[in-house]
N, C-alpha and C positions, 0 to 999 in steps of 0.2 A: 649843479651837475653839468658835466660838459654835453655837450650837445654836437662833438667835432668827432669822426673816428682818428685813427692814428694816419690813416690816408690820408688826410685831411680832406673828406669826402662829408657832408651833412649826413646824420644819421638819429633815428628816431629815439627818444628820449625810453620809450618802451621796449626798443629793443638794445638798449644798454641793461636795460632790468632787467631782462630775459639774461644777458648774458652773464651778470653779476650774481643772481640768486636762479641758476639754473634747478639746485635741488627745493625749492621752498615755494614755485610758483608755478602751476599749473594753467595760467592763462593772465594776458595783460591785454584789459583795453584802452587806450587811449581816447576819452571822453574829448577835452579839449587841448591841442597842443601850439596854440597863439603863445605868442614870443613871452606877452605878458601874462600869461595865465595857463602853466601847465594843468591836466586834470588826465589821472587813470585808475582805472579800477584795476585791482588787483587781485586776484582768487587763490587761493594758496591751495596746495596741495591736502585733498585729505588724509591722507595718513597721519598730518601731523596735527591735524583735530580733534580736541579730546571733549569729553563733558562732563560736569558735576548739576544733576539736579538740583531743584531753585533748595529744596527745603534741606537738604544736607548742604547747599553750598553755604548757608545763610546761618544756623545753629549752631551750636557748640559742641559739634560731633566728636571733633577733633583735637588732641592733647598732643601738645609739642615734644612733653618727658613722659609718656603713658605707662602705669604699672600696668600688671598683666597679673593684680587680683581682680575677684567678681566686683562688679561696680553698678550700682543706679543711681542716674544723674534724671533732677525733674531739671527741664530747662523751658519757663516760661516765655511767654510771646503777648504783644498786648497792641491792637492798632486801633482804628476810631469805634468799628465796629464788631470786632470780632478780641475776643478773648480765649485763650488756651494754657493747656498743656503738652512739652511733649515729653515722656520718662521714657530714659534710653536703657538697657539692661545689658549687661554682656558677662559672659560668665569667664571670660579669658582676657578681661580691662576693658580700658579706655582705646578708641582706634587713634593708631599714630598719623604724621604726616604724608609718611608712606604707602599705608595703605587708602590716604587719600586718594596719592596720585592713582597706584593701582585702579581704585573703582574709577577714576577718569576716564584712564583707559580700556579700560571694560565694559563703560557707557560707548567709547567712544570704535568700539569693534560692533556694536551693537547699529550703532548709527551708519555704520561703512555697507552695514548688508543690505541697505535700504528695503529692510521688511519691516515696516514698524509694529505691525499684529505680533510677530511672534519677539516672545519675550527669551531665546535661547543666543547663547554665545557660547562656538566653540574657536576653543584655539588648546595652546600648548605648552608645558611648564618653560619648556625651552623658547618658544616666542614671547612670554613673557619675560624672561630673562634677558633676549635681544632688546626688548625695546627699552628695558632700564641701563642695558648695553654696561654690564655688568659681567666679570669672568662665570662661567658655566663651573659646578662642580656639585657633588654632594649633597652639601651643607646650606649652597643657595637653592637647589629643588628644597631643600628639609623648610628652610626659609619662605619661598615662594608660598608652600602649603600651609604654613602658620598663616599667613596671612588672610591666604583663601578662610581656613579656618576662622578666624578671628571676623570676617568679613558675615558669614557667615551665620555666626552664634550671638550678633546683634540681634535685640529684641527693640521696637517700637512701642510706645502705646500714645495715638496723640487724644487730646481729651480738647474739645473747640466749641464753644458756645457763644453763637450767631444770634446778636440783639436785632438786627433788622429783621431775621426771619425767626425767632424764636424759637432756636433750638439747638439743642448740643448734639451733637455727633462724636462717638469716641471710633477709634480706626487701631487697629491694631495690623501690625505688617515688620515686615525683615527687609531688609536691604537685597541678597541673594537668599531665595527661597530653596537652592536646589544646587550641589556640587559635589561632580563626580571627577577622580584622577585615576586614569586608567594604567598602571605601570606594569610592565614586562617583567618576567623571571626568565635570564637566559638560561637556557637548555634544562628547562622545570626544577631548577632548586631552589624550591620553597626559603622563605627568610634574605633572600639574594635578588634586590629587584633592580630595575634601570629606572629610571622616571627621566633621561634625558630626551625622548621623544612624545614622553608619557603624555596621550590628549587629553584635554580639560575640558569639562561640560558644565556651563553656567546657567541658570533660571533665575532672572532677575524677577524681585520680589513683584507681586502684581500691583501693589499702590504704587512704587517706583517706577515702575514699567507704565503703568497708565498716564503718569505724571509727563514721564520722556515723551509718548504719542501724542502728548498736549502739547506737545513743546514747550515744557516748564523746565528748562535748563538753560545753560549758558556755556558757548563753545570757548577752547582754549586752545593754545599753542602747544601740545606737546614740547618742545622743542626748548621754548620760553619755561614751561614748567617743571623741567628733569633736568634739561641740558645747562641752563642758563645761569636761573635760582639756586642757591647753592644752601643757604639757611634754613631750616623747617618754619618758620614765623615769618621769611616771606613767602615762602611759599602756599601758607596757608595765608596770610594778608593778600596776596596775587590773587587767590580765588575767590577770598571774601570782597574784595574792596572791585574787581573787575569784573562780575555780576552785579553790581548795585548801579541800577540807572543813575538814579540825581535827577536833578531837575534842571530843563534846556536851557542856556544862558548862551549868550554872545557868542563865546570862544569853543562852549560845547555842552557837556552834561557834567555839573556840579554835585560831587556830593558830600557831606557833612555827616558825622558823628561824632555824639561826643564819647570822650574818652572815658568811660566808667566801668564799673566795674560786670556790668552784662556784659560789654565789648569784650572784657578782659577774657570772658568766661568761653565768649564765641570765640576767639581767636586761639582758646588752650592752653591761654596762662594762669597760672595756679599759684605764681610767685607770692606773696604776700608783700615782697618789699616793693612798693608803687614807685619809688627813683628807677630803681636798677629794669624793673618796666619797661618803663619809657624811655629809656634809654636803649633797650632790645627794638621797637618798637620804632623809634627813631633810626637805627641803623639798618632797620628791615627796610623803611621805607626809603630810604636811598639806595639799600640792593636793588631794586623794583624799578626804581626810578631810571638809574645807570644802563639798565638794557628795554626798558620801555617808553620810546618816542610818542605815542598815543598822549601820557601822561603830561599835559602843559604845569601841572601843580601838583607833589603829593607829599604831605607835610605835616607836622601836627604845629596846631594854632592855638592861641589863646579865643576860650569862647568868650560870653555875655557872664558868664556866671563866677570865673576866675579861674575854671579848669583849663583843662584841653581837650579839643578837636583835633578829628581825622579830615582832613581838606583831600578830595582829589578832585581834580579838573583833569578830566580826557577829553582831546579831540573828539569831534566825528569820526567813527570808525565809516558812517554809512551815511545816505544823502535818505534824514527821518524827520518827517514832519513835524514843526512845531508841537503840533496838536495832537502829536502821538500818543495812543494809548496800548499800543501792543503790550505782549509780555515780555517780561524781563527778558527769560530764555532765548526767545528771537532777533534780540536786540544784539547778540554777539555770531555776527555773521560773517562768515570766514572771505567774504569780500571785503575789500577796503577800498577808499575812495582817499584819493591821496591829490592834494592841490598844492602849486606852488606857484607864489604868484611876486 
């Protein structure tokens, strides 16, 4: 990056960045700026930070082709010490990739109000609309509200039995516990409404909501995620694979899966033909790749076994201690620390 204005005057490596992503950065600090070793932090604007919860980001919520019959999916979980279930229910299908991104940003209007007690989000059918920056009419408010709906009328039941501490726990919970759309009738004719200004009232569910005040989530890019992504498979690969720490190596944070058929289940594929698969799955992960620098490696590999792995190697987004044990969710901080050396 040059480091000359067109004056040909020196000018700060930070405030070329300011001037290049005027809409995308709310603050540049300049760490170290030695000839040999640039370093800035960079803070991005919140508006365009969204969130997906650890435990929806992580399951198989989400269906790339969703019917919209009634559906119960049990979807098991299994780590050294804890064993589960979780059975999802929904009387209106499976949730799409869309209404993924939706509840993003719905967590992520939540986190803008900086009241983490209260678990209410209002906004508006028409600002929802703006921010998928989509034509206004009709059929997208009728749209918007199936979602809402569909959002909604998800049913939980997780079932988790703790061998260190000897005991199951079952949790029963909704994603949004509570949603009101308030629309206009102009000049009182009943059957004649408006819903373009119509305001929305949201009550996110109280295990969801307890989970967010834990910071058991994981921020994202609007921006990267609606604007950029263009496939439903990577867009749901983006949130699965960009939530998973890994483990700290050299160049950054490592992580590995292999390719089977629980992945298949959490990612929303339902194909039966495993070529044509991975072949989806390989094309998603070069969309991903193509507009995300973070990513030094993201590839499917041959494992130990003679299948395939998912490979991602990202950068340091953040200066995290070896020895780090935070949580996931904390681990996607809308600061970056950017070196060039």
């Amino acid at each position: 990056m040059s480091r000359t204005a067109d004056s040909g005057g020196p000018t700060s490596i930070g405030d070329e960045l300011r001037a290049a992503l005027p809409e995308l950065l709310a603050s540049i600090k300049v760490v170290d700026e030695r000839p040999e070793h640039v370093r800035l932090e960079l803070a991005w604007r919140d508006d365009d930070v969204v969130l997906m919860e650890n435990n929806l980001q992580r399951k198989g919520v989400w269906a790339l082709n969703p019917d919209r019959t009634p559906v119960q999916d049990v979807l098991r979980f299994e780590t050294e010490d804890v064993v589960g279930t979780l059975v999802m229910e929904s009387s209106m299908g499976r949730l799409s990739t869309t209404e993924m991104e939706l509840l993003t940003w719905i967590f992520g209007q939540w986190h803008r109000r900086e009241e983490v007690d209260e678990p209410w989000v209002r906004t508006s059918l028409r600002a929802i609309n703006e921010a998928f920056a989509t034509q206004w009419g009709g059929s997208r408010a009728q749209f918007i509200k199936e979602m809402l709906r569909r959002l909604h009328r998800v049913r939980f039941e997780a079932e988790v039995y703790d061998a260190k501490r000897g005991k199951k726990v079952t949790r029963m919970f909704n994603i949004l516990d509570y949603v009101e759309i308030s629309e206009a009738s102009p000049e009182n004719r009943l059957g004649r409404w408006t819903a373009e200004n119509a305001p929305v009232v949201l009550k996110i569910g109280e295990f969801i909501h307890q989970q967010l005040r834990l910071g058991q989530y994981h921020r994202y890019s609007w921006r990267t995620l609606r604007g950029q992504l263009k496939t439903p498979l990577a867009k749901r690969l983006f949130i699965f694979l960009d939530g998973q720490r890994g483990r700290r190596v050299r160049e950054g944070w490592l992580y590995e899966r292999r390719l089977d058929d629980r992945l298949l289940e959490t990612l929303g594929i339902r194909d039966t033909n495993r070529p044509r698969s991975i072949a989806r799955i390989r094309t998603a992960l070069a969309e991903i790749r193509a507009i995300e620098p973070r990513y030094l490696r993201l590839e499917l590999q041959p494992d130990a076994e003679g299948g395939l792995k998912v490979t991602r190697l990202k950068r340091d987004g953040a200066v995290v201690p070896e020895d780090s044990e935070g949580p996931v969710g904390r681990s996607g901080s809308p600061v970056t620390t950017l070196g060039f050396d």
